[in-house]
C-alpha positions as CSV (number, residue, x, y, z in Angstrom):
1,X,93.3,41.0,126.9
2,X,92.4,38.8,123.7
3,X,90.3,42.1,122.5
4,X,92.6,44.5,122.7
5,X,94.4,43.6,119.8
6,X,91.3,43.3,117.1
7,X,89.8,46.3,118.6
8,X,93.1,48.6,118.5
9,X,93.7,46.9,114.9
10,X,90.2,48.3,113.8
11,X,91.1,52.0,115.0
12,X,94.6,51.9,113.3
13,X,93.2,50.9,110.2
14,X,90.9,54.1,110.1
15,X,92.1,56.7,107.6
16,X,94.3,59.4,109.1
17,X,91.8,62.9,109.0
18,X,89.0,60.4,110.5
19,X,86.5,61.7,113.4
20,X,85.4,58.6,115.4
21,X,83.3,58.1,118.5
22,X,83.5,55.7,121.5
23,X,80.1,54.5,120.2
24,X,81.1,53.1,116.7
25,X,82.1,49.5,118.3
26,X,78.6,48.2,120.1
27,X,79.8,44.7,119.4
28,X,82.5,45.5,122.3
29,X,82.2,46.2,126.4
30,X,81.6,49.9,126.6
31,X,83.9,50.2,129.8
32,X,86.3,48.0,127.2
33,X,85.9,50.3,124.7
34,X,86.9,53.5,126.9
35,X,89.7,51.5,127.9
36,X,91.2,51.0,124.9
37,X,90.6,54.4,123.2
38,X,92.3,55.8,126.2
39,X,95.3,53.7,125.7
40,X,95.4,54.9,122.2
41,X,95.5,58.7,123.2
42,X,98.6,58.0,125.6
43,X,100.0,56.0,123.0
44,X,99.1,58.9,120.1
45,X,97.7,56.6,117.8
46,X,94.2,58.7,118.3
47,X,93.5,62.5,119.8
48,X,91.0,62.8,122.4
49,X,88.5,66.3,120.5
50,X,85.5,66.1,123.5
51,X,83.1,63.4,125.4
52,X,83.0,60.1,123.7
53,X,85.0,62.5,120.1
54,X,88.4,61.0,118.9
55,X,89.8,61.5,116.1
56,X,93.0,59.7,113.7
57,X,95.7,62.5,113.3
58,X,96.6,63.2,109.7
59,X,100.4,64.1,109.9
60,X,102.0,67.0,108.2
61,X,105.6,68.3,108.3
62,X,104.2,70.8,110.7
63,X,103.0,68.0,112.8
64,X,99.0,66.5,113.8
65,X,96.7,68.3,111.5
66,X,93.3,68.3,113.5
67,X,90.2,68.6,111.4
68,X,87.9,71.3,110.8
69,X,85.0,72.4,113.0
70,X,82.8,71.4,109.8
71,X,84.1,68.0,109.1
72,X,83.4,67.1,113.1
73,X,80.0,68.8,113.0
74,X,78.9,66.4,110.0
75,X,80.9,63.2,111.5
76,X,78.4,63.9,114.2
77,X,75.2,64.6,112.0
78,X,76.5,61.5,109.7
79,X,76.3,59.1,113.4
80,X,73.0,60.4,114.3
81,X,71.4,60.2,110.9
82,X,70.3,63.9,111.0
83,X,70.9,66.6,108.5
84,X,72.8,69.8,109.6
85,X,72.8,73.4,108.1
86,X,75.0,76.2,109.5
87,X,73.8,79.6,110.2
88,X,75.0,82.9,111.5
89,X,78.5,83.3,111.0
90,X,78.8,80.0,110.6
91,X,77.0,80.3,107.1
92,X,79.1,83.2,106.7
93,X,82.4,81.7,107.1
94,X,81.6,78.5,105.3
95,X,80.1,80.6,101.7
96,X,83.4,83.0,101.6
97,X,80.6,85.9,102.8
98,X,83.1,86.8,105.7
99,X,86.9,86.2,107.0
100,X,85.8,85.7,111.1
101,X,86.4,82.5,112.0
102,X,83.9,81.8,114.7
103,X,84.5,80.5,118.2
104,X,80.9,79.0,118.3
105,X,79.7,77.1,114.9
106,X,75.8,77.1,115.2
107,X,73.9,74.7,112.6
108,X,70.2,74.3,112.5
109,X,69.8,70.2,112.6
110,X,66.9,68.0,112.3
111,X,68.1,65.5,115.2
112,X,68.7,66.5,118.6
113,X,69.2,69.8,119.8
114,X,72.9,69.9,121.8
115,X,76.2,71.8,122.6
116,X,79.5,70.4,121.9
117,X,83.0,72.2,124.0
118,X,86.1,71.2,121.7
119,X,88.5,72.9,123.5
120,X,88.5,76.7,122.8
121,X,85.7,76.2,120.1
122,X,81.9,75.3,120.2
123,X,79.5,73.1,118.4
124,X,75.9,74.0,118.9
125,X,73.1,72.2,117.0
126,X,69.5,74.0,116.5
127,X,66.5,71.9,116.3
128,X,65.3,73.7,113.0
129,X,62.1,73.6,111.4
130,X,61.8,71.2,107.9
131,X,61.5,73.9,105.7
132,X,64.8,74.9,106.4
133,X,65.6,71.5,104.9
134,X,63.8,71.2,102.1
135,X,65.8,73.6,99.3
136,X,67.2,71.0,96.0
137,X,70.4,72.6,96.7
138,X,73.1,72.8,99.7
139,X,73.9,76.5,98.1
140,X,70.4,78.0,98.5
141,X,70.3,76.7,101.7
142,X,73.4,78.0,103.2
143,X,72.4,81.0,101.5
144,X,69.8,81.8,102.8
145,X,71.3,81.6,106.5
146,X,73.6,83.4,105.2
147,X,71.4,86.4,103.7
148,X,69.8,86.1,106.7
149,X,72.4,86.8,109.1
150,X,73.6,89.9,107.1
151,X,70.3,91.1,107.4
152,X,69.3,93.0,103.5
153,X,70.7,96.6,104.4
154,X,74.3,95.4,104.7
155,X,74.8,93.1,101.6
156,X,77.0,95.4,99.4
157,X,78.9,94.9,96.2
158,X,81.6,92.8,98.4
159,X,78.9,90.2,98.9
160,X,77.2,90.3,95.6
161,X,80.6,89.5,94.0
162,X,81.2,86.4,96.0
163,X,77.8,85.5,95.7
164,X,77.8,86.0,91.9
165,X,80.8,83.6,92.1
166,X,79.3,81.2,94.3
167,X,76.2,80.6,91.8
168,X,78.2,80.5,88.5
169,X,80.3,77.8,90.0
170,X,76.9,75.6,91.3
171,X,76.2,72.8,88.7
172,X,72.6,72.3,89.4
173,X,71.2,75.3,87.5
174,X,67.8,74.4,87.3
175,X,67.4,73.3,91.3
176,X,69.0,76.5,91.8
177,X,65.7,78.3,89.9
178,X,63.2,76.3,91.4
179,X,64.7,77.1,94.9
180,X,64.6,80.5,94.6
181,X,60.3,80.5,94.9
182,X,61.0,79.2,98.8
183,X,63.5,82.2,99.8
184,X,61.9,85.4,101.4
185,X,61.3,87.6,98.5
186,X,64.2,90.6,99.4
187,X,66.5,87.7,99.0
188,X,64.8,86.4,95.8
189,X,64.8,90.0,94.0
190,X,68.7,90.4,94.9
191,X,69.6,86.4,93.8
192,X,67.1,86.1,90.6
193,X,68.7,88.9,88.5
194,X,72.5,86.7,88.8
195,X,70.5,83.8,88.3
196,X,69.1,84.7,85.1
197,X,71.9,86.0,84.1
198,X,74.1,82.9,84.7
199,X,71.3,81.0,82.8
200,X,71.7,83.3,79.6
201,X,75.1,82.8,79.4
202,X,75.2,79.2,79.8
203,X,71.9,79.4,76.6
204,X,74.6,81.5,74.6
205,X,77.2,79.1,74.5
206,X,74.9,76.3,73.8
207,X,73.8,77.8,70.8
């Protein structure tokens, strides 16, 4: 086929690491399409990760590193234009709150509500409600899920550290205060006292 060759030459030029899908070339056949992806997984140019999922092995000495449950969940938020935010232990995992790797990632998304098999592993998107979405910062947000999944009678000192840590290392200060009026308010009395404290220090040193 004339096709095969631009078509193959367009997926081998994709960075390795790369998550793609069978519908990122519309201007080709679909049936073409499947065709050609399948003859780059027997050929290991591309791994087959689920449905329609492929993605460019990056190569290590220890052989085909395959990317992270995160980095596919927002290749697939990025294709659908919709905005994902994990919860559970999945907002756990992803703030340094807790060493479990989950077998199912859940994120709340503001597209389409679906379930994703990769193997031994899960993707499951949430429709969530906008208010979910609507925190200045990616911290507060994942935060909050986070918080939220602990539940307030089991976030001790192990917590408060890492959260201490996580909030003097966020650069947007001041979104990070005006976020704090949305969370519930047991999570606002344990985050505004580090807050404020991160805030004085910073006004020290400025002085």
């Amino acid at each position: 086929m004339t096709e095969d060759k631009p078509l193959r030459q367009i997926i081998e030029e994709i960075p390795p690491g790369n998550v793609l899908f069978r519908t990122d070339f519309p201007q080709y056949n679909v049936e073409f399409v499947g065709n050609v992806l399948t003859k780059l997984v027997e050929d290991n140019v591309i791994v087959k990760l689920a449905q329609g999922i492929y993605y460019r092995p990056k190569l290590s000495r220890f052989g085909a590193v395959k990317p992270s449950i995160i980095q596919i969940a927002e290749s697939i938020a990025k294709r659908d234009n919709a905005v994902i935010l994990p919860v559970g232990e999945t907002a756990l995992n992803e703030l340094g709150l807790s060493t479990q790797v989950p077998m199912t990632y859940t994120f709340l998304t503001n597209g389409s509500g679906r379930t994703i098999n990769l193997g031994n592993q899960t993707i499951v998107f949430k429709r969530g409600v906008p208010r979910n979405f609507a925190y200045k910062t990616t911290l507060m947000a994942y935060l909050v899920q986070a918080l939220r999944a602990l539940g307030k009678d089991n976030v001790g000192e192990t917590e408060l550290s890492q959260i201490r840590k996580l909030i003097r290392m966020e650069p947007e200060q001041d979104k990070l205060r005006q976020d704090l009026m949305m969370v519930p308010i047991w999570m606002r009395k344990m985050i505004s006292p580090i807050i404020i404290k991160k805030s004085n220090e910073t006004n020290t040193l400025d002085k």
